[in-house]
N, CA, C and O atoms as a printed pandas DataFrame, in Angstrom:
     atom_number atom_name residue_name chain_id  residue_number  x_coord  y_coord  z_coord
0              1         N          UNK        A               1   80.235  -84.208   51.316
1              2        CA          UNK        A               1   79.506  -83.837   50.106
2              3         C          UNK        A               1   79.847  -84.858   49.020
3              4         O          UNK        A               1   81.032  -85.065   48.760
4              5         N          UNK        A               2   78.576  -85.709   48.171
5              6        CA          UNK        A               2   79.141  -86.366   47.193
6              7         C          UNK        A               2   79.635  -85.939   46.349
7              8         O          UNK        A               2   79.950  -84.767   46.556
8              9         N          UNK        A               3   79.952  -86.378   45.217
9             10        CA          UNK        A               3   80.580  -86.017   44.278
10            11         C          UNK        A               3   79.778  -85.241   42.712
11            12         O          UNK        A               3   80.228  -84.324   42.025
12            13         N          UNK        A               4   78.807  -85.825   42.579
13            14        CA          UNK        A               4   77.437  -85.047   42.280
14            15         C          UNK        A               4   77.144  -83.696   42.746
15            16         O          UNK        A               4   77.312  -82.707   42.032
16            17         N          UNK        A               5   76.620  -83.642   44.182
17            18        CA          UNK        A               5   76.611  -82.076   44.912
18            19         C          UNK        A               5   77.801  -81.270   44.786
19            20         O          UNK        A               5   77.748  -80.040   44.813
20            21         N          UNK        A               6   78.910  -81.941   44.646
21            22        CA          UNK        A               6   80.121  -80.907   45.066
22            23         C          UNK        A               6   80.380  -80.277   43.343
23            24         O          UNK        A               6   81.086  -79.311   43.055
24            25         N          UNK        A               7   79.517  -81.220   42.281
25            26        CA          UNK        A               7   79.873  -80.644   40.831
26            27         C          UNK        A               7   78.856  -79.722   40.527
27            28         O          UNK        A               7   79.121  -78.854   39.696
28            29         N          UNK        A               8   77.562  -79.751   41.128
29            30        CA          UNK        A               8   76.512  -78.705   40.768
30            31         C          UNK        A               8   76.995  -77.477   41.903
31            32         O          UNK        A               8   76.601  -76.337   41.656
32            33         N          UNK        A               9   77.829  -77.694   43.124
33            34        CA          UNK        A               9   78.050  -76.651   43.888
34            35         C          UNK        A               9   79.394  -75.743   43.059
35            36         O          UNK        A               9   79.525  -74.553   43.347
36            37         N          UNK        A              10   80.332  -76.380   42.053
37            38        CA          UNK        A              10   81.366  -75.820   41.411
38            39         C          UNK        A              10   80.847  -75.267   40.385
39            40         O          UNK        A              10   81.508  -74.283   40.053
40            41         N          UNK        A              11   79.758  -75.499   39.581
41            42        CA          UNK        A              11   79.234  -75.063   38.735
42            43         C          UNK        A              11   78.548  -73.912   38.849
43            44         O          UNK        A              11   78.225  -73.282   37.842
44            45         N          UNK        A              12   78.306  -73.584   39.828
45            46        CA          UNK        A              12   77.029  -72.534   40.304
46            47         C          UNK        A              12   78.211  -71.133   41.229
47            48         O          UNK        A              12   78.059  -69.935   41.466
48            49         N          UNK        A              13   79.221  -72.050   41.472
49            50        CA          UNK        A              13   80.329  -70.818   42.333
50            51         C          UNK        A              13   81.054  -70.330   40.704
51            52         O          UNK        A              13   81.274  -69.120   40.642
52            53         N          UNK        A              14   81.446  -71.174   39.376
53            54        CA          UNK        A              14   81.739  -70.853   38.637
54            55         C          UNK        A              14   80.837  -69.643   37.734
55            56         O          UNK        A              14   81.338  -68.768   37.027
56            57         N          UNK        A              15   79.630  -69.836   37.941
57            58        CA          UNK        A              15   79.097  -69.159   37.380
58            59         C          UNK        A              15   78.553  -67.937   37.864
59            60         O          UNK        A              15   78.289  -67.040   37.063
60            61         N          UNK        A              16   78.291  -67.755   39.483
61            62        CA          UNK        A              16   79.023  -66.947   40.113
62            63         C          UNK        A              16   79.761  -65.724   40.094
63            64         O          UNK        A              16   79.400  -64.591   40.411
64            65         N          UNK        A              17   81.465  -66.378   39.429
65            66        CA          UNK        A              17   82.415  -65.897   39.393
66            67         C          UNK        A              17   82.196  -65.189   38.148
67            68         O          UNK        A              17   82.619  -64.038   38.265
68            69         N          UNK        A              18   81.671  -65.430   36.920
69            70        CA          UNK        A              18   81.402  -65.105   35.264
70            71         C          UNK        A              18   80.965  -63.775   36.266
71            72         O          UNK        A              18   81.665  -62.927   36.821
72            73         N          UNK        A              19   79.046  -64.056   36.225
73            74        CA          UNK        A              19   78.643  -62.742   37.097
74            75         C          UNK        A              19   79.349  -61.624   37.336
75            76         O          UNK        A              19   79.591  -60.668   36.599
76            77         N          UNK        A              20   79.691  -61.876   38.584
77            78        CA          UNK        A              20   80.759  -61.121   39.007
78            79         C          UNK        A              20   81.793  -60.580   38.008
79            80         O          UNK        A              20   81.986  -59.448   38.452
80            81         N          UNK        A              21   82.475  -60.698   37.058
81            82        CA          UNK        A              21   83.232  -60.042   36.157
82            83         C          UNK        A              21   82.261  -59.331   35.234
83            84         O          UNK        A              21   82.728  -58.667   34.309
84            85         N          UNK        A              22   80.953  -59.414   35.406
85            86        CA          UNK        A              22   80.063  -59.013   34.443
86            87         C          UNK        A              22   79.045  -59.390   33.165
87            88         O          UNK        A              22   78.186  -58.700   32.616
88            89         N          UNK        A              23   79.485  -60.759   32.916
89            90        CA          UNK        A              23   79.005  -61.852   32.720
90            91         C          UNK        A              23   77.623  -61.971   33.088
91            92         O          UNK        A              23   77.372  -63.127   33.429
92            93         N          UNK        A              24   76.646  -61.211   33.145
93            94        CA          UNK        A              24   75.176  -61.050   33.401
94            95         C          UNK        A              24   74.600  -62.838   33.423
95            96         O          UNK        A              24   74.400  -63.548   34.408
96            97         N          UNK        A              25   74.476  -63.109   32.229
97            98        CA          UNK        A              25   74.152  -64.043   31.336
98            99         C          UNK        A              25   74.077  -65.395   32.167
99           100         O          UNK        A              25   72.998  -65.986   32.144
100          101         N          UNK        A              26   75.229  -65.993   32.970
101          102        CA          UNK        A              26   75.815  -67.109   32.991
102          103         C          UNK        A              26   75.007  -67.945   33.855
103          104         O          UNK        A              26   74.834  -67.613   35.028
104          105         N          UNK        A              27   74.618  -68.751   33.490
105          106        CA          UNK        A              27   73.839  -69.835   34.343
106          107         C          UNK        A              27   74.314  -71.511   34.175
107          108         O          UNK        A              27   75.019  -72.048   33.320
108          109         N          UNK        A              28   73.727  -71.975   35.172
109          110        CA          UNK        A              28   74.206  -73.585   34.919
110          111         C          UNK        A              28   73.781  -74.273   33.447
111          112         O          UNK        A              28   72.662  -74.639   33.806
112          113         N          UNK        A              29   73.835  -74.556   32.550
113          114        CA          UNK        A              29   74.186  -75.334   31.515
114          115         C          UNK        A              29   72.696  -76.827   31.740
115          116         O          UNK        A              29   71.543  -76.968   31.332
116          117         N          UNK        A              30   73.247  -77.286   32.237
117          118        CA          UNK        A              30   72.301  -78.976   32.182
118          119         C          UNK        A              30   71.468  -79.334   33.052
119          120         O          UNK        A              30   71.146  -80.515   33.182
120          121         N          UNK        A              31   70.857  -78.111   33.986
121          122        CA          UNK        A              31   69.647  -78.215   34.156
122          123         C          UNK        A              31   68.677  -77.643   33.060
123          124         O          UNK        A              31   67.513  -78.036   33.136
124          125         N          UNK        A              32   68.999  -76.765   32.046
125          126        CA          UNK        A              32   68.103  -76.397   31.128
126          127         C          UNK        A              32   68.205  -77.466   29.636
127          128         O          UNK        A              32   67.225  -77.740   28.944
128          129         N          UNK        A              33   69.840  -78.031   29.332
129          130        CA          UNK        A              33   69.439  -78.236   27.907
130          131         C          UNK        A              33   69.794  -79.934   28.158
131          132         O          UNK        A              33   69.652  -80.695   27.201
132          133         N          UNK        A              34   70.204  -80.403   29.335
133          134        CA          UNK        A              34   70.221  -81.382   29.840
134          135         C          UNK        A              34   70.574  -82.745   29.476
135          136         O          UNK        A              34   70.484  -83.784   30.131
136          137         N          UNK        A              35   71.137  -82.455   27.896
137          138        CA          UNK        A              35   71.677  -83.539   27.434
138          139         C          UNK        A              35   73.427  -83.978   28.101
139          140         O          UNK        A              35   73.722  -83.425   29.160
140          141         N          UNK        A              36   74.277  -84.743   27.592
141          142        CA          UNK        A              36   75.448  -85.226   28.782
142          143         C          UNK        A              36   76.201  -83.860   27.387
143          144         O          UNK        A              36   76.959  -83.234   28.128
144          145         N          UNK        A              37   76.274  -83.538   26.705
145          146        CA          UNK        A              37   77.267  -82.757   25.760
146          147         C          UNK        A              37   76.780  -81.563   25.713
147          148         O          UNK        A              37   77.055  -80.794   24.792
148          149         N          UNK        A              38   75.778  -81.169   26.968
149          150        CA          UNK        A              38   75.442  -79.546   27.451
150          151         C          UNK        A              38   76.727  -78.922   28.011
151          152         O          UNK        A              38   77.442  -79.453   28.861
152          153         N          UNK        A              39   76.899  -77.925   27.527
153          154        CA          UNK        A              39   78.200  -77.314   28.854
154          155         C          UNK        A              39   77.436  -77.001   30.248
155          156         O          UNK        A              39   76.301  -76.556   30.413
156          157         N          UNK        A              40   78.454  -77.389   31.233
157          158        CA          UNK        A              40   78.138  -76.915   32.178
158          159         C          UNK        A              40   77.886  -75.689   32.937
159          160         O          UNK        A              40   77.553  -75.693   34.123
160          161         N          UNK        A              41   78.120  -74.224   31.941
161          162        CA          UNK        A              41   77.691  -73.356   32.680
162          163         C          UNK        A              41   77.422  -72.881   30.929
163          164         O          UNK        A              41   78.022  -73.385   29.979
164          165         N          UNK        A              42   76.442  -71.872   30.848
165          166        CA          UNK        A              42   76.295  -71.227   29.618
166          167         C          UNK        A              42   76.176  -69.905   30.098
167          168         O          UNK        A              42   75.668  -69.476   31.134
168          169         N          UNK        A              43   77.062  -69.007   28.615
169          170        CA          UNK        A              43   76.536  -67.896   28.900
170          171         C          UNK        A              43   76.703  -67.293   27.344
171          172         O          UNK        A              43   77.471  -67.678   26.463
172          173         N          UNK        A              44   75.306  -65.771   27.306
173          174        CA          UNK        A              44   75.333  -65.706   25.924
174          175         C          UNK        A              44   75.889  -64.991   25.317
175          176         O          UNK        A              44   75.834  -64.869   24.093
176          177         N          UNK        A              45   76.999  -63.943   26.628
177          178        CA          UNK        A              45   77.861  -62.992   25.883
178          179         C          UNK        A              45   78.927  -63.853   25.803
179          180         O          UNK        A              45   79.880  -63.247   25.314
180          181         N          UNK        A              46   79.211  -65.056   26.078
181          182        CA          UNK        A              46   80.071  -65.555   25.737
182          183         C          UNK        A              46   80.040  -67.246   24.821
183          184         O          UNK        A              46   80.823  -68.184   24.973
184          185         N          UNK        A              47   79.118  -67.169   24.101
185          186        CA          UNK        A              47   78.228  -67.958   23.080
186          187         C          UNK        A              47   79.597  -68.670   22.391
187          188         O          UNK        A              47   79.226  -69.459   21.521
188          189         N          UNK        A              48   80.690  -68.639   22.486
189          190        CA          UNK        A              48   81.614  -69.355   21.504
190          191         C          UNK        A              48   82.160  -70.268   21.893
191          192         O          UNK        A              48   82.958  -70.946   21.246
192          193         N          UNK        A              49   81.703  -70.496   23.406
193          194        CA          UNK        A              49   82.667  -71.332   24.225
194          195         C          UNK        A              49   81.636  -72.084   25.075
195          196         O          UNK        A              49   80.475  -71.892   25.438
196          197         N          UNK        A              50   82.552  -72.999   25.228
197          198        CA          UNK        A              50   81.887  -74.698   25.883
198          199         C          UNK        A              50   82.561  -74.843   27.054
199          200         O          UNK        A              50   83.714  -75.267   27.132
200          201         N          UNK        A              51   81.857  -74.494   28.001
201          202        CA          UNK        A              51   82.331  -74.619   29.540
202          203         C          UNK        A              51   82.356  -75.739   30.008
203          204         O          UNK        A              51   81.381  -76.429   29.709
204          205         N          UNK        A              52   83.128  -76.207   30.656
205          206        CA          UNK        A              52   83.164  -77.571   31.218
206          207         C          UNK        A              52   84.080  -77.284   32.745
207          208         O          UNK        A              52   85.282  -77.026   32.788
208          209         N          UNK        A              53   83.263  -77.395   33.791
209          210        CA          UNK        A              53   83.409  -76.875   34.909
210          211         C          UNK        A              53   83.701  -77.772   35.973
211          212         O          UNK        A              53   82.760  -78.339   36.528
212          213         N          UNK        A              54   85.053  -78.016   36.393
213          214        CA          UNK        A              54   85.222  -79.451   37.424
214          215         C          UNK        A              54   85.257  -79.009   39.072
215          216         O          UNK        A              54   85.506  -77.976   38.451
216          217         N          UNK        A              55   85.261  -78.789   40.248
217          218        CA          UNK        A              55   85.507  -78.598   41.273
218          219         C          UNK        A              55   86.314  -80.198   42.041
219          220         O          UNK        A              55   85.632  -81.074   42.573
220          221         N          UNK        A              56   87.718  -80.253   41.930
221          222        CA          UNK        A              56   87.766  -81.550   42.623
222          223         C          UNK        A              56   89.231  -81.343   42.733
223          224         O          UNK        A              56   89.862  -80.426   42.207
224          225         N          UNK        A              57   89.777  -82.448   43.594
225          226        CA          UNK        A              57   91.126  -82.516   44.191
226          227         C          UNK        A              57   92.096  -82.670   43.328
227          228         O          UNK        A              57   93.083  -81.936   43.290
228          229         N          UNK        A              58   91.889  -83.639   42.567
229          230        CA          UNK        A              58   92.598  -84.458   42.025
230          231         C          UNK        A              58   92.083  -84.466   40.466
231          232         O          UNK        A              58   91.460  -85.426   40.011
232          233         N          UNK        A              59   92.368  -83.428   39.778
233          234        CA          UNK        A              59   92.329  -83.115   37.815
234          235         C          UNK        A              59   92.933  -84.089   37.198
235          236         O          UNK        A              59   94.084  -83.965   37.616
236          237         N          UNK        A              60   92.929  -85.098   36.386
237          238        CA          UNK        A              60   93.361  -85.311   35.052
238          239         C          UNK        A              60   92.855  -84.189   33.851
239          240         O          UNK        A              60   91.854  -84.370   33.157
240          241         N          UNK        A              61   93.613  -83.182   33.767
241          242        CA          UNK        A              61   93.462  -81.711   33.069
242          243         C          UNK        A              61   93.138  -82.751   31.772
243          244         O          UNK        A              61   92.102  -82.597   31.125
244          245         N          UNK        A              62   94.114  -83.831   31.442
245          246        CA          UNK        A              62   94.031  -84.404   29.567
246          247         C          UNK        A              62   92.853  -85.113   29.606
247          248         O          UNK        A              62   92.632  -85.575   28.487
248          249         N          UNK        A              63   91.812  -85.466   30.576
249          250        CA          UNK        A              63   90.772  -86.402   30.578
250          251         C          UNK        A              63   89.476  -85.155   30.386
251          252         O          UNK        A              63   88.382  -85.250   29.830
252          253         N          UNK        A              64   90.028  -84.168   30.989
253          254        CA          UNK        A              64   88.865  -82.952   31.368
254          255         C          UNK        A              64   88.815  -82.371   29.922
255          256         O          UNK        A              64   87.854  -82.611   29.191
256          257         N          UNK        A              65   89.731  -81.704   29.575
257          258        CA          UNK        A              65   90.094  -81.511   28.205
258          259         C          UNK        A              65   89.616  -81.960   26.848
259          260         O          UNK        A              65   89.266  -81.395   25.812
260          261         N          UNK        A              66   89.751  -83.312   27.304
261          262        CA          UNK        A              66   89.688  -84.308   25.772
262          263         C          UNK        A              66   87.900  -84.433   25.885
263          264         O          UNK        A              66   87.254  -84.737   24.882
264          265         N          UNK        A              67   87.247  -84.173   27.168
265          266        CA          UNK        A              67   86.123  -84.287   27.353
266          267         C          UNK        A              67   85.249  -83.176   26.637
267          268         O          UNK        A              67   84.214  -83.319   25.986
268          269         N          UNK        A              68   86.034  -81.911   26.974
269          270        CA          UNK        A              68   85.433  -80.842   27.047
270          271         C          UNK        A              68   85.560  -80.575   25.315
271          272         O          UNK        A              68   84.488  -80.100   24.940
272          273         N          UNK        A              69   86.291  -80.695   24.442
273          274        CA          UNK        A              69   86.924  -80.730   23.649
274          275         C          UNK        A              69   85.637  -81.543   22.563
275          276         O          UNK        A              69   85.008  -80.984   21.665
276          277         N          UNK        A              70   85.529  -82.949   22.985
277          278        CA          UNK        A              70   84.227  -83.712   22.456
278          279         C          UNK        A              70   82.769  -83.287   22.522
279          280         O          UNK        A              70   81.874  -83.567   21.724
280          281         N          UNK        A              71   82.720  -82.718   23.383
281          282        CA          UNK        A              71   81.206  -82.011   23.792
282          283         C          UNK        A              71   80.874  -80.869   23.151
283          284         O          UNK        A              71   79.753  -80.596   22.720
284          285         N          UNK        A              72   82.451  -79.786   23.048
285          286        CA          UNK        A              72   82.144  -78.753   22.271
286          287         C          UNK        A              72   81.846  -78.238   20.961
287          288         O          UNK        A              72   81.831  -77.027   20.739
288          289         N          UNK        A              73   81.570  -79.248   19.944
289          290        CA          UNK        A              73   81.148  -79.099   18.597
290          291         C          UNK        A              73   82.328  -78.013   18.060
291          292         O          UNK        A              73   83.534  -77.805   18.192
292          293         N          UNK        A              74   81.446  -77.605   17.539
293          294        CA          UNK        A              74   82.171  -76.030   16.557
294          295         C          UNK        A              74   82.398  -74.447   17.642
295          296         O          UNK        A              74   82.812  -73.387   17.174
296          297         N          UNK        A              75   81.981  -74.671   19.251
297          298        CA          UNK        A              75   82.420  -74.012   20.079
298          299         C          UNK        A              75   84.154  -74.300   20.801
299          300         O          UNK        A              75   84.655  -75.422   20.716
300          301         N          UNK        A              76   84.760  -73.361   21.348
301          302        CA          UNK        A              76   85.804  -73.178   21.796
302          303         C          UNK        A              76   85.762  -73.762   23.606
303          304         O          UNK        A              76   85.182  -73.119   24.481
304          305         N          UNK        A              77   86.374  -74.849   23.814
305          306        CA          UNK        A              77   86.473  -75.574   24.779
306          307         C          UNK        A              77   87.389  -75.150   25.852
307          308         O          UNK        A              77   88.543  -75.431   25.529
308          309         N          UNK        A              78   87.308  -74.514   27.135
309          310        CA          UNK        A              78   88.064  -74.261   28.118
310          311         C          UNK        A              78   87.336  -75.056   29.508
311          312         O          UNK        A              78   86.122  -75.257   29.554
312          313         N          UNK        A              79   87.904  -75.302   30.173
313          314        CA          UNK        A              79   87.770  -76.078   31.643
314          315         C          UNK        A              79   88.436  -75.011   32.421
315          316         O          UNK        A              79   89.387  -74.268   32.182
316          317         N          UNK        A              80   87.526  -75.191   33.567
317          318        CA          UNK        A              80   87.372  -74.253   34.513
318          319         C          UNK        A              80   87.623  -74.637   35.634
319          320         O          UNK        A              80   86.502  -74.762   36.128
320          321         N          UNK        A              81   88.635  -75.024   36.683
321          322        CA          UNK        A              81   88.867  -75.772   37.617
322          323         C          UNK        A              81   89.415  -75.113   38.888
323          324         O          UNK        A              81   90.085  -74.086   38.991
324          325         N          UNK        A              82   88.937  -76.012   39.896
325          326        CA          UNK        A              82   89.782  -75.488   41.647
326          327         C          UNK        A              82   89.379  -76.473   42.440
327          328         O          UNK        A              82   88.322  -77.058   42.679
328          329         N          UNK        A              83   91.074  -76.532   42.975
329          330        CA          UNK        A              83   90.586  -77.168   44.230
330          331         C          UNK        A              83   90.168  -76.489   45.216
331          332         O          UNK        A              83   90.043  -75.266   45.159
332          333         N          UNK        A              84   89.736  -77.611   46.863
333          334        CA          UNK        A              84   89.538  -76.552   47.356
334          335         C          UNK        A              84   89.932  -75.451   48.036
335          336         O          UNK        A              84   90.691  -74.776   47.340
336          337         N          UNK        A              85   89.747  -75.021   49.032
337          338        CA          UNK        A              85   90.323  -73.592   48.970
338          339         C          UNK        A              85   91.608  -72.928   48.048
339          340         O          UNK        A              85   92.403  -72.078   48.449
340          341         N          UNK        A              86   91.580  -73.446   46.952
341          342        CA          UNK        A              86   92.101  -73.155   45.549
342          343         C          UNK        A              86   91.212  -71.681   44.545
343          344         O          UNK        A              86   90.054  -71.263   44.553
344          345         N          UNK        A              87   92.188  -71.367   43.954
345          346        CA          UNK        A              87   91.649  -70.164   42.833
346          347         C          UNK        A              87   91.048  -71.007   41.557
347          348         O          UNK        A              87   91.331  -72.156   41.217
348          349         N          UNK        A              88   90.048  -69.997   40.903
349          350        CA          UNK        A              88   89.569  -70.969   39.655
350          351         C          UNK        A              88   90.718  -70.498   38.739
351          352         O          UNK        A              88   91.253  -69.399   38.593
352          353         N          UNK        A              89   90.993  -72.193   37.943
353          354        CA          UNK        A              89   91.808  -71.851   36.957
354          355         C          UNK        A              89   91.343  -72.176   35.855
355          356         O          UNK        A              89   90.405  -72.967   35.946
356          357         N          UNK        A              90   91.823  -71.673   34.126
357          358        CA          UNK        A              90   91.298  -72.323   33.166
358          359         C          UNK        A              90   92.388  -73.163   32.821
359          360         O          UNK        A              90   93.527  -73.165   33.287
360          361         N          UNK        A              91   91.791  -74.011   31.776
361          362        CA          UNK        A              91   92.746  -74.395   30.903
362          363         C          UNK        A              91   91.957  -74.134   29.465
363          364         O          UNK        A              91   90.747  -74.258   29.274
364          365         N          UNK        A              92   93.004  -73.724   28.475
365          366        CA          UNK        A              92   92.282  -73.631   26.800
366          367         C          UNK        A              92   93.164  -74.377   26.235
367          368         O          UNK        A              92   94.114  -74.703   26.948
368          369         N          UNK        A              93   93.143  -74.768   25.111
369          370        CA          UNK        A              93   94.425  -75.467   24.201
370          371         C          UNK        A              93   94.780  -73.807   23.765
371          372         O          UNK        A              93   94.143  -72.762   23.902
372          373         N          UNK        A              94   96.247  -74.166   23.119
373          374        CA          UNK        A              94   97.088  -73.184   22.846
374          375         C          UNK        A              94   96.602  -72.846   21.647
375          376         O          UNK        A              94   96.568  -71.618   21.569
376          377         N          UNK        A              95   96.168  -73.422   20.571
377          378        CA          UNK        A              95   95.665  -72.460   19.522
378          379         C          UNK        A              95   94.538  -71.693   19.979
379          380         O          UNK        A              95   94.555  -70.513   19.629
380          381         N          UNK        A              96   93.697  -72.021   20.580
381          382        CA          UNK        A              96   92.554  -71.503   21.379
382          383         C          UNK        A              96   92.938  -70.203   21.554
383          384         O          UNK        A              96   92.498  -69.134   21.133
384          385         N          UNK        A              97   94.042  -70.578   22.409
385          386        CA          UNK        A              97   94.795  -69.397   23.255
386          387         C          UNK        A              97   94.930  -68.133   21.981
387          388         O          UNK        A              97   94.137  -67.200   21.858
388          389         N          UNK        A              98   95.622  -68.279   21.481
389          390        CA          UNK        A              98   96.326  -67.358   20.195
390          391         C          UNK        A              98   95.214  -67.118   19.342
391          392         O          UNK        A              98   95.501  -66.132   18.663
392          393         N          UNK        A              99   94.212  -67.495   19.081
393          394        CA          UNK        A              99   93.098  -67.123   18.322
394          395         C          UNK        A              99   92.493  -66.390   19.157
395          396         O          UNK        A              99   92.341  -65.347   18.520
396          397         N          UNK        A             100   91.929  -66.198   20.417
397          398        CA          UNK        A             100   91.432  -65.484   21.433
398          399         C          UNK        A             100   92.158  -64.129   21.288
399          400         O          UNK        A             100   91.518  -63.118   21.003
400          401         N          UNK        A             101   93.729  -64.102   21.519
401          402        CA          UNK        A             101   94.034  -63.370   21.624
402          403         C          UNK        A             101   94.824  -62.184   20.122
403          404         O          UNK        A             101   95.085  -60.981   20.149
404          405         N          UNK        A             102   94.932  -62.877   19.364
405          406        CA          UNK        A             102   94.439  -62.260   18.228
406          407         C          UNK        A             102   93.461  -61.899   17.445
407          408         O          UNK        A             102   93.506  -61.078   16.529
408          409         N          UNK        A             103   92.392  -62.645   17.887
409          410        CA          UNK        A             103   90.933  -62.058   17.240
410          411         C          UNK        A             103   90.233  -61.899   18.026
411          412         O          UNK        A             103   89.159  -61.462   17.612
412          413         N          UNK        A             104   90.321  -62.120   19.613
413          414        CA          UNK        A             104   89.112  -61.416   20.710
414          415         C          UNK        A             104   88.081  -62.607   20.588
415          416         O          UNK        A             104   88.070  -63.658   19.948
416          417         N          UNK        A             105   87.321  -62.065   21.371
417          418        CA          UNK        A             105   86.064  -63.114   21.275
418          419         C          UNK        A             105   85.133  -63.652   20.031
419          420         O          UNK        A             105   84.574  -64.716   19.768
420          421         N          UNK        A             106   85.256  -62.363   19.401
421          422        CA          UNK        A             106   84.423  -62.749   18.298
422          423         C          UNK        A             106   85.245  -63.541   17.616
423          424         O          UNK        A             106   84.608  -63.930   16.637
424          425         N          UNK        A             107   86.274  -63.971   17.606
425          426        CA          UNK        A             107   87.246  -65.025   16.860
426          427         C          UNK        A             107   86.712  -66.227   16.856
427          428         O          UNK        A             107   86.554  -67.037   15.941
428          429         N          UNK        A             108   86.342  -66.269   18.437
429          430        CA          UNK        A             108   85.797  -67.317   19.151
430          431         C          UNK        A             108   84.897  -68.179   18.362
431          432         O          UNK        A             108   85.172  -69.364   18.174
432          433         N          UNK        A             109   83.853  -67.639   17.904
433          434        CA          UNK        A             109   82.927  -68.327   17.235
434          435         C          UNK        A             109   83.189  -68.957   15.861
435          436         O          UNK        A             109   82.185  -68.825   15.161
436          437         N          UNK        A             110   83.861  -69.388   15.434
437          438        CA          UNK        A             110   84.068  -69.607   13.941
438          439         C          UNK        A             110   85.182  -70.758   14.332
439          440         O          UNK        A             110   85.773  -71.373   13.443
């Protein structure tokens, strides 16, 4: 699988996975708004955040990050990653973290 297929196939198991927790909403990202600073999966109950979705062996988490981070404007940037037969993991920055969890989602947006 190239490397192309194997990122629209991580994107679509990621979004998937949203689903599945209940996440109605979640669809792939840049086949609809298709610019390169689309997130890769969107969803609208979760509108505050900028998905950036990798499936691959070998992460540079600070390259994924600093990426996801640039793309996300005034949204909250987490990366979504696994290898393979790996669990999805996130990563958020730590204020991220502590704002989430002191103000919930709706924190999120602002």
């Amino acid at each position: 699988m190239n490397a192309r297929n194997k990122g629209v196939a991580g994107e679509r198991e990621f979004r998937d996975q949203l689903r599945a927790a209940g996440w109605m909403s979640a669809r792939r990202g840049q086949q609809f708004a298709g610019g390169s600073d689309s997130p890769d999966v969107v969803c609208e109950e979760l509108a505050g955040i900028h998905w950036e979705v990798k499936r691959v062996e070998s992460l540079n988490i600070h390259n994924a990050i600093a990426q996801a981070i640039l793309d996300a404007g005034s949204k909250t940037p987490i990366v979504a990653h696994r290898r393979n037969r790996g669990e999805w993991l996130a990563t958020i920055r730590l204020e991220d973290l502590f704002k989430l969890l002191r103000d919930g989602l709706d924190g999120l947006d602002s």
